[in-house]
N, C-alpha and C positions, 0 to 999 in steps of 0.2 A: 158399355165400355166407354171410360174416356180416356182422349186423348189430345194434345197439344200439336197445334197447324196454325198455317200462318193463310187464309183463307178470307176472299171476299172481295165486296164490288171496289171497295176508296184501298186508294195506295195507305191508307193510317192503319186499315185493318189489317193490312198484309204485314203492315211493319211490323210488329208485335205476335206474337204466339197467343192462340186465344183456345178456350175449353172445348172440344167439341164431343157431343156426344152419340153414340151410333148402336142401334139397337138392331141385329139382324134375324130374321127368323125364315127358316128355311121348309119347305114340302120334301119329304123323301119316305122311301117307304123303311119304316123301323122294325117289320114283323123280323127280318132274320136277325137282326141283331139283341132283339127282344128276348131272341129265345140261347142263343147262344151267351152273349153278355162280353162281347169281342169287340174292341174300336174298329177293326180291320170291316166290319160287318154294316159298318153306321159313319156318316158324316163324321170326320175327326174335328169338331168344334175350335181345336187351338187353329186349325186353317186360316176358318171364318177369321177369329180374333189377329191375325197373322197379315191376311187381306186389307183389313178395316185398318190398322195401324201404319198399314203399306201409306195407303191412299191417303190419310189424315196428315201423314208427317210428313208426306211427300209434298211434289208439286203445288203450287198454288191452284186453284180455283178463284173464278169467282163468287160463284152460287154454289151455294149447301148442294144444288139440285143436280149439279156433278158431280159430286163429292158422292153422290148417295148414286148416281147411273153408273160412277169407276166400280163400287162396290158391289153392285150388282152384278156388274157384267162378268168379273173376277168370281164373284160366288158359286156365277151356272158354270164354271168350268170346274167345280169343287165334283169327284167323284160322288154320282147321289145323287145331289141337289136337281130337283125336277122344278122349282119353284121357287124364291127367294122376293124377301119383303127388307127392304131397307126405308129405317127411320135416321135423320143426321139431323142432332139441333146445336144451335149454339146461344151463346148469351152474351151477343155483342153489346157493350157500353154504349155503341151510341143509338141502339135502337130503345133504350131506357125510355119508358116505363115499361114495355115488353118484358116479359118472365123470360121470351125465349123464342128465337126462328128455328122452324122446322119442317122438317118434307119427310115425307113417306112413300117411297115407289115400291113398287110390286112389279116383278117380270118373270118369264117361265121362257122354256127353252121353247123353242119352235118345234 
């Protein structure tokens, strides 16, 4: 999923809207929904993407590394989810020659 934030350490990166992008992937069990073939039964995935857009377009950050712990935290309250993996990169200009900054967290409910 990409989305548009205005996110990071220098006040020049916050000034401007910049790409970010957000890969989430979630633990839940899928046997009932497997069998049935019911959204009501399984993680409603437009959530997730609903969550991720929240957090991107919102509030500033400084670090990707919040940006990816809002999204988590937000996920384990998603019906289901017993486990969630966020990835958030971006492609700031001034970290060139960089292809891209990116974090990865994992967290599971207690």
């Amino acid at each position: 999923m990409v989305f548009s934030g205005r996110h990071g350490v220098s006040d020049a990166e916050r000034a401007r809207a910049q790409r970010f992008t957000v890969d989430i992937e979630v633990e839940t069990s899928v046997a009932r929904a497997g069998k049935s073939d019911r959204i009501s039964d399984t993680v409603d995935y437009r959530e997730l993407r609903a969550i991720a857009k929240d957090v991107i377009t919102g509030p500033s950050a400084h670090l990707i590394e919040a940006l990816a712990e809002r999204i988590a935290t937000r996920a384990l309250g998603v019906h289901g989810v017993k486990a969630v993996s966020v990835r958030v990169s971006k492609q700031p200009a001034s970290m060139k020659p960089i292809g891209a900054a990116a974090v990865r967290i994992r967290r599971a409910r207690a």
